[in-house]
N, C-alpha and C positions, 0 to 999 in steps of 0.2 A: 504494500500500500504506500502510495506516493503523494507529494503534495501536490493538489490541482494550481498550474501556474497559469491555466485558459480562464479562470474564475477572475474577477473584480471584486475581492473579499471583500473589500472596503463598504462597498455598496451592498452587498448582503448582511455583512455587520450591521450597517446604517439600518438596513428597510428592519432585520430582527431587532434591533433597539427599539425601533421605533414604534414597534408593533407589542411589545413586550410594555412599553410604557401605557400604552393606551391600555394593556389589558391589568396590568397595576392598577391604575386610574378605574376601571372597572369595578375589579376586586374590593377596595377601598369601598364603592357607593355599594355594593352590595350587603358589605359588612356594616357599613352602618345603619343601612337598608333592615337588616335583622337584627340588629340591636334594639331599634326602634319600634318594631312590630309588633303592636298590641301594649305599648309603654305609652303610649302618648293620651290615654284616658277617652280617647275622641269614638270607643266603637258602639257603633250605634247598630240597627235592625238592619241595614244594609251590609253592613260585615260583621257577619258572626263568625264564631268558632271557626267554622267548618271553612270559610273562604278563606280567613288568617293559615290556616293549617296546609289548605295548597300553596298559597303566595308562598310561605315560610319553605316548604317542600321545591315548589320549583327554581327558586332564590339559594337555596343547597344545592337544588342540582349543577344551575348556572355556574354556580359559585367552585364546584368540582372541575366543573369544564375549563372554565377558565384559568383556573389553577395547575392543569393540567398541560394546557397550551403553555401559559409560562415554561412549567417547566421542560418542554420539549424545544422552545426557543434557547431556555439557558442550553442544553444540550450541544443544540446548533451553535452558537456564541463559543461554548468549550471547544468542539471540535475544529473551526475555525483557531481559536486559538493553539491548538495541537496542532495545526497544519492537515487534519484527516478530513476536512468540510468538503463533499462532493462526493465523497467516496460511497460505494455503497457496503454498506457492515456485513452485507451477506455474501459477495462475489469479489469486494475489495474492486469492481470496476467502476467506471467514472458515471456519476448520475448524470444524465443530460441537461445541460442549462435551462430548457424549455421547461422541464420538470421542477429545476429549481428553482425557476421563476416562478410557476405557478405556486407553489410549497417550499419554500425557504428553509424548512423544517425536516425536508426527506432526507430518510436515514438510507435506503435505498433504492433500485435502477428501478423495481417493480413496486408498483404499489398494491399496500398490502393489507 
């Protein structure tokens, strides 16, 4: 496994930061999002229980996902920083730019 020198890391670093902040920025209103839920004294006949308990439910789920993505972007960011970013983990051949354009985040050639 070698280091891709057809790549413009710079520019993949840039777009994964950039993309990693916005979902920080997420994580943040979601978390305060459920801090707040059902705290704020305001529940009236419109929101009972039962509506608090999905919001709360799909605000977890959300909140997984994007937490997840993070950390698949840190991933990406590390392997660029090892010099392995392109590569694919299963074949060690070179993931095609078109791919990594679409998914900045591909570990490998196929997706999977």
């Amino acid at each position: 496994m070698s280091t891709r020198h057809d790549l413009d890391l710079k520019t993949f670093e840039a777009i994964l930061k950039k993309e990693k902040s916005k979902i920080e920025k997420n994580i943040e209103l979601i978390k305060v999002e459920l801090n707040s839920i059902g705290m704020d004294g305001e529940l009236d006949e419109i929101m009972d229980m039962a509506e608090i308990e999905i919001e709360n439910t799909t605000d977890h789920t959300l909140l997984e996902k994007l937490e997840a993505e993070r950390e698949e972007i840190n991933a990406a960011l590390n392997r660029i920083a090892l010099g392995t970013y392109g590569i694919c983990e299963k074949t060690g051949e070179p993931i095609p730019v078109a791919r990594l354009n679409a998914n900045p985040t591909a570990r490998t050639v196929l997706i999977v």
